[in-house]
Structure formats: C-alpha cells, structure tokens
N, C-alpha and C positions, 0 to 999 in steps of 0.2 A: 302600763302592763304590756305596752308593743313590745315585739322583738322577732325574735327570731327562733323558729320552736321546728319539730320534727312533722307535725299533724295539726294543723286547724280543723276543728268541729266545729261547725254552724249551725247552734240549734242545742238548748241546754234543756229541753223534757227529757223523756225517758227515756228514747234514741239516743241523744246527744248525748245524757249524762254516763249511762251503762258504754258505749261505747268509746268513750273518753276515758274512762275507770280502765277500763282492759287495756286501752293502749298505753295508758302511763305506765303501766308495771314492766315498758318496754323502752318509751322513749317519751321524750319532751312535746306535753301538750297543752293547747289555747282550747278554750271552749268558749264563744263565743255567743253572747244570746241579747236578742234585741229588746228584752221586753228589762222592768225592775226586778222581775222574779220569775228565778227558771222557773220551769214547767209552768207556765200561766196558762198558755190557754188550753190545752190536754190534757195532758199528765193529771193536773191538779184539779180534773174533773170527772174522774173516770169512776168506773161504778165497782171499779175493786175487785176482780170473783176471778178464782184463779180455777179452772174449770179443764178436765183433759178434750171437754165435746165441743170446741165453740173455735169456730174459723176452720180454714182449707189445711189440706194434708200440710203444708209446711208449718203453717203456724202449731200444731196439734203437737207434730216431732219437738220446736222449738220449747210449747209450756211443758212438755213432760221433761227436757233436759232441762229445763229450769226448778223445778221442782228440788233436788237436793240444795242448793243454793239457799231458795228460799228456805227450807227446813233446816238448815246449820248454816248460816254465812259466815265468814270470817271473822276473826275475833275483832273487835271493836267498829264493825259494821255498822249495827244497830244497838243500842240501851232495849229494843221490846221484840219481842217474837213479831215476826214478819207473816207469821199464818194465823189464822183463826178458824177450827174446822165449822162450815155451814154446809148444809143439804143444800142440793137443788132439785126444787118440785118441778115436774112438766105436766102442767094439766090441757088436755084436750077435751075439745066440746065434742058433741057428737059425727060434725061433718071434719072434723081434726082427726080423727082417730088413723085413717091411712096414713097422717103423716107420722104421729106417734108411734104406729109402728117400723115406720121408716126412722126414725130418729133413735130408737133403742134399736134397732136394726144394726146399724150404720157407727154405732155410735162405741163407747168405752169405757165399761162399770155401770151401765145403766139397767135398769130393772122395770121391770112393773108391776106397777102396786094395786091396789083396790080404791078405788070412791071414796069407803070409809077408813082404808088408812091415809088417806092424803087428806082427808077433814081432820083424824088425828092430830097430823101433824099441823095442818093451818086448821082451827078452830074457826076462822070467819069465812071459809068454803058455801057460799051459797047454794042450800039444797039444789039440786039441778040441773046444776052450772057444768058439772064436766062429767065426762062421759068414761075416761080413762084417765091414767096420770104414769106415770114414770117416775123414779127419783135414781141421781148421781148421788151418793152419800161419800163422794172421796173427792170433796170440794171443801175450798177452801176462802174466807174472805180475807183481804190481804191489806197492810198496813202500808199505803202509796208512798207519802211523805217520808217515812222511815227507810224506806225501798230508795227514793231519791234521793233523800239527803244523804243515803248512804253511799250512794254512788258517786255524788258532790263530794263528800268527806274524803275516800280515795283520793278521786283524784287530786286534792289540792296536798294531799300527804306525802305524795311524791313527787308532788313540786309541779304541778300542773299549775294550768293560770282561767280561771273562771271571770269571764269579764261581761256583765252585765249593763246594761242600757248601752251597748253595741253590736246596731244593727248595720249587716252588712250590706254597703251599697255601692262597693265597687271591688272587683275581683280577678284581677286580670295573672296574667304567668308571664314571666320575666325572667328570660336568662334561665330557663329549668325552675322555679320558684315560683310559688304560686303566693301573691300578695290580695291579703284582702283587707281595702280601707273600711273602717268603718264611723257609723255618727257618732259616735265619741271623739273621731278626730286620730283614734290611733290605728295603725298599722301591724296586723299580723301575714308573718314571714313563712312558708312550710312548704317543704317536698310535696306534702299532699293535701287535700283539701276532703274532708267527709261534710257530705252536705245531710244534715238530720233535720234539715229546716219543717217537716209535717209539712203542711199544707202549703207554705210558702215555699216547699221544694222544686218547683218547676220556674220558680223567680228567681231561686240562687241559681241554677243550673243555667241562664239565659245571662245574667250578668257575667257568669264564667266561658259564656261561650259553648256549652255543651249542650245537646240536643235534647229537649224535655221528655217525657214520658205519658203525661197527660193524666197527672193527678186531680183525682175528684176529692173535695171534702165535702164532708156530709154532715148537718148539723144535727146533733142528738141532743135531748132535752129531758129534765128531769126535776121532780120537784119534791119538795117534803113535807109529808104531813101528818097530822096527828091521828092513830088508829086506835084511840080509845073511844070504847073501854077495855078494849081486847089489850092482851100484852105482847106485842110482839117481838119481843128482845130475842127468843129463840127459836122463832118463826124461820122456816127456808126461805132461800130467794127464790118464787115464783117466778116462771116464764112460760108464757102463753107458749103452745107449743111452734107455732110458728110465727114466732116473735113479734107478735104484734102489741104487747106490754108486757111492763116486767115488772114485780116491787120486790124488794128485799128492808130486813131491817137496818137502821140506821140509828146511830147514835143514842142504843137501849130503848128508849123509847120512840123514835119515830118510825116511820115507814117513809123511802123512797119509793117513787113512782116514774115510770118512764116509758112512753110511749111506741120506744124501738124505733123513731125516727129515724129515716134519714134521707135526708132533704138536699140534695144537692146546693151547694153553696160556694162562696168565691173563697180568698185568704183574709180573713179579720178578725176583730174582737169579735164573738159570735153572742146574740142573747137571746135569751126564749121567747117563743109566740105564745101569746095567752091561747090561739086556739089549740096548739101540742101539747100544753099544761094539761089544757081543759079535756081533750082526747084521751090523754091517759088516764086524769082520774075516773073519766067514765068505763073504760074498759076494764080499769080493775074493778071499780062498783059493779058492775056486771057479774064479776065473777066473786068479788069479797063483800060481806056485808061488813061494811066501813063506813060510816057518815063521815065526809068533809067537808068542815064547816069554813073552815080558809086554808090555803095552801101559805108555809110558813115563810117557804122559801124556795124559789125555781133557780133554774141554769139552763147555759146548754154549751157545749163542746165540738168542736171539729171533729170529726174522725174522717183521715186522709187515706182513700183507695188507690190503688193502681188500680189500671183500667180489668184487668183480669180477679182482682181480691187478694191475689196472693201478694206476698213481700215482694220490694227491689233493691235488695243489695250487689254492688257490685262495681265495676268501673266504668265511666260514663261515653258515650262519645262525643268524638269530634275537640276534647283537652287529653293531656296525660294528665294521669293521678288525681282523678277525681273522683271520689266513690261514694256513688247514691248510698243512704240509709234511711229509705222511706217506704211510704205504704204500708205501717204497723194494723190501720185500722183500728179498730176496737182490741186491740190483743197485745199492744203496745208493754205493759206492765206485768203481762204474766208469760210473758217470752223472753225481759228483756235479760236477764243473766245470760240464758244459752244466746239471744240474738246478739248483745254486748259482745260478746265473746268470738262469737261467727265473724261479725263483720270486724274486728280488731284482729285477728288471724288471717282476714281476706286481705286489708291494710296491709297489715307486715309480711304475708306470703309463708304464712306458718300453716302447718296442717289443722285443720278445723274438729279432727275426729269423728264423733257421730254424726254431727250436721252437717257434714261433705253431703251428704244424703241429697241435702235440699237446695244445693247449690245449682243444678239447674233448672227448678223451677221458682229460683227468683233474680236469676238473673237480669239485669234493667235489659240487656241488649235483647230483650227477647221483642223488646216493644219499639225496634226502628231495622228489623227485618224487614226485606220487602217481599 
C-alpha cells in the first residue's frame, strides 16, 4: 500500500479518520494507523453524548456545526441513525448549587428543574441527595462506530488507502516531500503530513522534526453495571454538576459509570484502576439507590489536552506542511464533522466558512511564542 499520495494522516481514531474523509473528496489520501484497529484506544471508548455545553468556546462552535451532519449524513454514510435523543440531568448537592447556577448561567438550552421533577425522571434519585438539578433536553446519545466506520468508508471510496498495523517510526522531508517509513516496512510519500496521532502527538511531531506543544493525556475510566431493579433504558445521562461522576444508560439495560477522571498519564494501552472503578461507583451510590453487586465490565481511555483545553489545529514549526490535528479531548466524536472539515480546508487553503471563527484560538503556534 506504499506510494505516493497527496496527504499522509497519522492516526486513524476520529481525528484521523473525519479528517482524512474530507480530504479525499479533494485529493489522494494514506491514513496510516499503528494499532490492528482504528480508533482503538479512543475513539472506541468514549461515552458518546453529543451535548451543545461540554468543552471551551471552540469546541462548543465545532458540536453545533456538526450537528446537521450528524442529523442527515450523506447518503450511504451509515445503514442506522447516528443520533439518539437523551436528556441530560445536572444534579447539585447543596454546596454545588453556586455552580449550578453558574452552569445554566453560562450555559445553552439549559433549564431548571425541581427535586421532584428530576426524581421523575431518575426514579433511583436518593431522597436527599440533591439540592437543585438542571436538564439540557436537546442532547443527544450518538452511534461512535457507525460515525467511524463511516468516515473509513469515505475515504476508501475514493480511493484513499487505510493502512493498519503501520506505526510510524521514521518521518523525515526530502527534496519538498515528506516521507514517512513505517513498521510494516512500507513507505508513505506526500506534500503534507497531518499528524491526528492523540496522545502520541508530541512523538510524531519529534520524529518529524517539529517543535511539540506539550500534550497531556488524561486517563478516564468507566465501568458497567447492572441497575436492577430499576429500568434504566430511558433514564438521562446524570452528571454531577461539577463533574465529579457521571452514569448514563448503556446497552438497554445496563448503566455506565464513570468517575470523571483524569489522571495525567504518558502515550499507551491505558487500563483501569480498581481504585477509579471503585470511586465511581460510590459516588453514584451516594446519590442513586443502586446496589452493585459486581461490576460487569471496566475500561479506561486517554483523552489528550493541549496545555490550554482548547484544540490545536494548524501548521507546525520548525518543518513545512506539517499540520497538527490534536487536542480533541473528550469532544473528539461530536465535533468531528465540522473539526474534519476545518482542519481539511486549513490542509488545502480553502475557506473554512463558519469555523474561521475558531481559527485563532486553536492555533498550535500559540504554544511556542515567547
């Protein structure tokens, strides 16, 4: 699958894939990924919730331009609807409550409700337990897989090339060309290099020569367990109001649980701590009357920051044509249409339209001023 192509992407998750999809409808793309299976350690973990209140003003502008997308995509995109309408509950305890009202304050469609309508809606609301609550009722839970695979489909439709178990481990520019070998043994050729590596962003950026940014990954952790004998199937996703746990329903009958970790971490396989497990089911118990009697199944996931929170799309220094696509964070999946889209118009030097907006506050060059 070597050759010779217009754009190498390195890094096949949600970055890599959404922003590989938009450049093919332009020119000849490699998408290169190190693992057996895109999106492994990200993408293919995430808690799904396509939300307009969740991340910094760029990211916020990004889910709402994404939002048509996901509500009609292109014809042969997906086989199943890519949305699912769910609430989100925001419950405060009684020392929460200033932020609660800073959070609907601040915030986009949000409301507040009563004690006993948010027991309504969660039946296992421990008398109590919260003091005020809020609800976003213009959320949505989102179908990842189908969202990625779709984006993978694209691109290999028009003639894109997805090369898996090729990690890149050498990356140098040659003669205007930027060549990057990988452990497969083959060689991809291209004008430009997009680095979507997540967390391993600041490794590709070093092998190419260009100056890193000082990505943090952060591991988040989540587990799933059984909430009978409550039914939770059309239960909201609950979120502590200042994130200190989360559950939402999962798979009809179970409930995810998630602690809101995040834990500073290096670039790896990342896997849960019994004690993050264990953190979060007690802080939902706290607030849900749940017994759980085992946890069925745990995880945990990177989520990669720039040092500031917001995105870094742009061109890197110290190479030409090198253009960071990292720092998604947790927002990764329900930005990635309009983000796809942004950073494939920054690539080619096409107008961006509404997301011009957010072009300078994610510019990489903002993090090697002196």
């Amino acid at each position: 699958m070597e050759g010779v192509f217009d754009v190498v992407v390195i890094g096949a998750g949600m970055a890599g894939a959404s922003t590989a999809a938009f450049l093919s409808e332009h020119c000849r793309v490699a998408l290169v990924e190190a693992e057996e299976q895109a999106g492994y350690h990200t993408t293919g973990r995430s808690a799904a919730l396509w939300t307009a209140n969740y991340g910094p003003p760029d990211v916020r502008l990004l889910t709402r331009l994404s939002r048509a997308f996901f509500e009609a995509p292109p014809d042969g995109f997906a086989g199943v609807p890519l949305l699912r309408h769910r609430v989100v509950l925001f419950l405060a305890t009684a020392e929460q409550l200033p932020e609660l009202e800073r959070t609907v304050a601040e915030g986009t469609g949000l409301r507040r409700i009563t004690v006993t309508e948010a027991s309504r809606l969660l039946p296992a609301l421990r008398d109590g337990y919260a003091s005020g609550a809020a609800v976003e009722e213009d959320a949505f839970d989102m179908d990842v897989s189908a969202i990625h695979q779709g984006f993978l489909r694209q691109l290999r439709s028009r003639g894109g090339v997805l090369a898996l178990r090729s990690r890149a481990w050498r990356i140098s520019r040659v003669s205007g060309a930027w060549h990057v070998e990988t452990s497969s043994g083959a060689v991809f050729q291209a004008g430009s290099v997009v680095n979507a590596a997540g967390a391993w962003g600041d490794e590709v950026a070093a092998m190419a020569g260009v100056a890193p940014i000082g990505l943090q990954p952060k591991r988040r952790t989540a587990a799933i367990v059984d909430p009978s004998p409550w039914d939770a199937e059309h239960w909201p996703m609950v979120l502590d109001v200042d994130e200190g746990w989360y559950a939402r329903p999962e798979a009809r009958t179970r409930l995810m649980v998630s602690p809101a970790d995040e834990t500073l971490s290096y670039p790896h396989d990342v896997r849960p701590e019994e004690i993050d497990v264990a953190t979060g089911i007690d802080r939902m118990q706290q607030a849900l009357d749940i017994e759980v009697r085992r946890v069925e199944h745990s995880w945990a996931g990177l989520r990669t920051f720039t040092p500031d929170g917001s995105l870094a799309f742009g061109w890197g220094t110290g190479q030409e044509r090198f253009f960071w696509c990292v720092g998604q964070g947790g927002y990764g999946i329900q930005t990635s249409p309009a983000a796809g889209r942004l950073a494939a118009d920054l690539v080619l030097g096409r107008d961006p339209g509404e997301a011009a907006e957010v072009i300078g506050a994610i510019d990489p060059g903002r993090f090697h001023k002196s």
